[in-house]
C-alpha angles and dihedrals in degrees: 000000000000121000088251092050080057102043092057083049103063084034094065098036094046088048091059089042094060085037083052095049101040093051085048088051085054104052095041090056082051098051096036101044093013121143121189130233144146132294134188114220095231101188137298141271114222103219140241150249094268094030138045123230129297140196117224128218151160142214137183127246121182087335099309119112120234128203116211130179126205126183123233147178093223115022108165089077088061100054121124098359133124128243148151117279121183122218138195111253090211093053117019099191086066103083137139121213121226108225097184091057114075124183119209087160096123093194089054100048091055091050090053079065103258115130121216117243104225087208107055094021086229123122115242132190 
C-alpha cells in the first residue's frame, strides 16, 4: 500500500473513533445528569440510502425550544403525539426521546410549554 492509501485509512478510523466517543460521551451525560420533560413528535423524516427513518421532535427547556431526531422502524404511528423525552442538564439540546412513554396529560403538556390550538383542538409549539 502506498503512503496515500494509508493516510485516508487512519483518517477514517480515527474519524469514527472520535464520532464513537463523542456519541458515548452523549448518552452518558443523558443518562447521568438527564431530566425529563415532554416532547411533541413534529413530523419524520423517511430515511436514506445510508440511514433508516426518524421521527422529529422538540421540547422546551427554560423557555428555549429544542429539535431531536430518533430513529425508528415505523414512524408514521408516532406523528403528532406527545412523550418524554430526557435531556441532558449540561447540554440541553442532547436529549433522547422515550417512545414507549407517551404522555395525553393536557395540563401537563401546556406546561411543557405546547399551546393548544382552539381550531384544530391540536397542541402547537
Amino acid at each position: 500500500m502506498n503512503k496515500q492509501k494509508v493516510m485516508v485509512i487512519i483518517t477514517v478510523c480515527s474519524g469514527l473513533l472520535i464520532l464513537m466517543f463523542l456519541y458515548r460521551f452523549k448518552t452518558k451525560s443523558i443518562s447521568k445528569n438527564g431530566i425529563r420533560t415532554i416532547a411533541k413528535v413534529t413530523g419524520f423524516d423517511g430515511g436514506h440510502k445510508t440511514s433508516g427513518p426518524a421521527v422529529l421532535y422538540t421540547y422546551h427547556v427554560n423557555g428555549i425550544r429544542y429539535r431531536g431526531s430518533k430513529y425508528v422502524e415505523d414512524v408514521s404511528t408516532h406523528k403528532f403525539s406527545f412523550y418524554v423525552v430526557q435531556y441532558s442538564s449540561e447540554k440541553p439540546s442532547w436529549s433522547e426521546i422515550l417512545l414507549n412513554q407517551p404522555v395525553t396529560d393536557t395540563i401537563a403538556i401546556k406546561a411543557a410549554g405546547f399551546a393548544l390550538d382552539k381550531k384544530n383542538s391540536r397542541f402547537n409549539d
